[in-house]
C-alpha positions in Angstrom: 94.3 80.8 76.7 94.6 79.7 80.2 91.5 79.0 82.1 91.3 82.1 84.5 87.9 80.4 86.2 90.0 77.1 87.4 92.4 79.1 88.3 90.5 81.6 90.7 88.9 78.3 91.9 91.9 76.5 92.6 93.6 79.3 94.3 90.5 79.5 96.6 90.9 75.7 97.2 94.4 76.0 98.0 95.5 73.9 95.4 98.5 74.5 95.0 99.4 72.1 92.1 96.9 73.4 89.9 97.6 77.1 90.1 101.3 76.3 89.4 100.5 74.3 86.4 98.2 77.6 85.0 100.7 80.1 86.4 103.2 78.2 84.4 101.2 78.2 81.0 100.4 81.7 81.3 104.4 82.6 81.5 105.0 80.5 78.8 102.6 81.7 76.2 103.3 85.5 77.9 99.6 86.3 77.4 97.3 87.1 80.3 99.4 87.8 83.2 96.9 90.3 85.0 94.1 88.2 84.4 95.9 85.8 86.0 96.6 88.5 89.0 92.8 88.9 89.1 91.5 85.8 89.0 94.7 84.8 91.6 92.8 87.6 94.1 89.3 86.2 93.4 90.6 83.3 95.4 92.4 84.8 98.0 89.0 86.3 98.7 87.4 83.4 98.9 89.9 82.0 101.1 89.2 85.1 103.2 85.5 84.2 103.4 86.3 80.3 104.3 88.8 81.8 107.2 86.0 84.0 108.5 83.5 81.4 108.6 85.7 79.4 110.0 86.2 76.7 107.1 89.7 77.9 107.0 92.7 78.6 110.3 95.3 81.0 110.2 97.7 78.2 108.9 95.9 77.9 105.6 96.1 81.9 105.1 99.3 81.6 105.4 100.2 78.7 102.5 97.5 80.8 100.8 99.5 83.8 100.8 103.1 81.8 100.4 100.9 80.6 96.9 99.5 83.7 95.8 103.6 85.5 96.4 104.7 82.6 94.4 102.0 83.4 91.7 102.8 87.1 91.8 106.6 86.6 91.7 106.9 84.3 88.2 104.2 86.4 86.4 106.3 89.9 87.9 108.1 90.3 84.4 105.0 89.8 82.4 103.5 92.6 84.7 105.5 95.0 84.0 105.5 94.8 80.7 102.0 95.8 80.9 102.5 98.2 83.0 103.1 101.9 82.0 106.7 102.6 81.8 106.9 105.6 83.3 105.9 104.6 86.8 108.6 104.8 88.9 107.1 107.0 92.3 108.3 106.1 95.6 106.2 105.0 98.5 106.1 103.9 101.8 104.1 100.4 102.3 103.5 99.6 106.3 101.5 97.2 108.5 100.7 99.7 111.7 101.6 99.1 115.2 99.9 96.3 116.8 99.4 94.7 114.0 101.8 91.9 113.1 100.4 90.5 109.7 102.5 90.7 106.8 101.0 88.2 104.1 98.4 90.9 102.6 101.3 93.8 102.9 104.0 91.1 100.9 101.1 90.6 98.0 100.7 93.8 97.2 104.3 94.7 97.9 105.0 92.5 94.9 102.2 94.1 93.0 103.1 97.2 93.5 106.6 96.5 92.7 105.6 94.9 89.5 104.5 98.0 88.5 107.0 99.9 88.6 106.6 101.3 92.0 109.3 102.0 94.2 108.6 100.3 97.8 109.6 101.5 101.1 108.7 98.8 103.1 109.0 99.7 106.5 107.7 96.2 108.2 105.2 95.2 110.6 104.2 96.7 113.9 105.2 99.8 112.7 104.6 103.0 114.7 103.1 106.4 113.2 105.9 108.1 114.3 108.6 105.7 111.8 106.2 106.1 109.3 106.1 110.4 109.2 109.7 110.1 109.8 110.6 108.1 106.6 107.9 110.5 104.8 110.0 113.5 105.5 113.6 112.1 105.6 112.8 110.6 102.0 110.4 113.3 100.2 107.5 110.3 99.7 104.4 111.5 98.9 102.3 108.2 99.0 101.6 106.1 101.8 99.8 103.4 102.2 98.5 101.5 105.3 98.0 98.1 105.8 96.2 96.1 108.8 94.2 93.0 109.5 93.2 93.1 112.8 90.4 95.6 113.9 92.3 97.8 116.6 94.4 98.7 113.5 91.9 101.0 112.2 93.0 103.3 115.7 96.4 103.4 114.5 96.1 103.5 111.1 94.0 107.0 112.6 96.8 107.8 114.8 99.6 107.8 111.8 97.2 110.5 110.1 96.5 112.5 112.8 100.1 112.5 113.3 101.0 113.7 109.4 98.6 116.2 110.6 100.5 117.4 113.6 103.8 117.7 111.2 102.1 119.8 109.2 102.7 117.4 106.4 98.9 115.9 105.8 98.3 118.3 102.7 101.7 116.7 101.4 100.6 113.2 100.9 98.2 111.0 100.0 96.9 108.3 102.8 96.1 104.8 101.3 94.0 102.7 103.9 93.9 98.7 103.2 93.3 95.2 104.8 90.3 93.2 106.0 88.7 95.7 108.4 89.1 99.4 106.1 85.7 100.4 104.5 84.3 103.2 102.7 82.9 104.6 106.6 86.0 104.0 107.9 88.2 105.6 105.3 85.9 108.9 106.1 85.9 108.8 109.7 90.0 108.7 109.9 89.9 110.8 106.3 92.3 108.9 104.6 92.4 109.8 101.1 91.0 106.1 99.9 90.8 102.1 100.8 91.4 99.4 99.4 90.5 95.5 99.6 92.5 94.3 96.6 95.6 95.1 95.1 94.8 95.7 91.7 92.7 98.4 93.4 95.5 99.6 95.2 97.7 100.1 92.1 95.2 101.8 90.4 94.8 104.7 92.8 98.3 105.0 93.3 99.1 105.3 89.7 96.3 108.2 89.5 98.3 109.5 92.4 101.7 109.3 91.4 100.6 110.5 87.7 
């Protein structure tokens, strides 16, 4: 069995070769692919942590995330396997206006897809206005919000309020995630739930879609 612990360690150290060489055994033995996942997001919160405290620079988040998509991509087959089958729901996946990060949104993109999701991915910097367009023009009853930057939480407020003025907020479910969303404010823009971490993102989307 892989060793899950090096591996989380490894990813958090950014290196690269070592992750590669357990993401690798893990394919090839076809056992353990979410632990993998999990232990894969361990260390991209650690190199969160490091980037806050200033350890780590926007450069290193970005071969972090260019890892962990790597990761995700060669262990996708072995995902869904494990996943249930009959998952196969739409939804839309955005970062909101003013926000221009896209490494979190991509990682969970391929989670998601791995899954069994179907992903709308609408981009970066995206406005409320695309996003309760698509909604409508497509029928999708999920949508999920990403961010990374702090004055995303106003627009990740101003895409709900504006489901609400469509008269379409009872129609869907509003999933907030990225480094600033929290349980407060999740309730104060009355999204339907947050998320830090894929896996967690997944799992209330499945209960949604099922």
């Amino acid at each position: 069995m892989a060793d899950f612990v090096k591996l989380k360690e490894a990813m958090g150290d950014l290196e690269e070769d070592i992750v590669v060489e357990i993401i690798d055994e893990v394919v090839e033995t076809g056992e353990g692919a979410q632990a993998a996942v999990d232990a894969c997001s361990e260390g991209m919160a650690t190199v969160g942590d490091r980037f806050e405290a200033g350890e780590y620079f926007v450069s290193d988040l970005i071969y972090a995330g260019e890892i962990m998509t790597d990761a995700v991509q060669k262990l996708s087959p072995l995902l869904a396997g494990e996943a249930d089958s009959g998952t196969s729901a739409k939804l839309i996946l955005a970062t909101v206006k003013d926000d221009l990060h896209d490494i979190g949104k991509n990682i969970v993109k391929a989670f998601f897809e791995a899954s069994g999701f179907q992903v709308v991915d609408l981009g970066i910097d995206v406005p409320p206005e695309k996003i309760v367009e698509t909604a409508k023009e497509q029928g999708i009853k999920i949508i999920c919000l990403s961010g990374v930057l702090t004055l995303a939480l106003d627009t990740m407020k101003a895409t709900i309020d504006a489901f609400t003025a469509a008269g379409m907020r009872d129609d869907v479910k509003i999933l907030i995630g990225g480094n600033p969303v929290s349980a407060e404010a999740c309730e104060a823009m009355k999204a339907d739930a947050w998320a830090h971490s894929p896996s967690d993102s997944i799992k209330i989307c499945k209960e949604w879609a099922g």
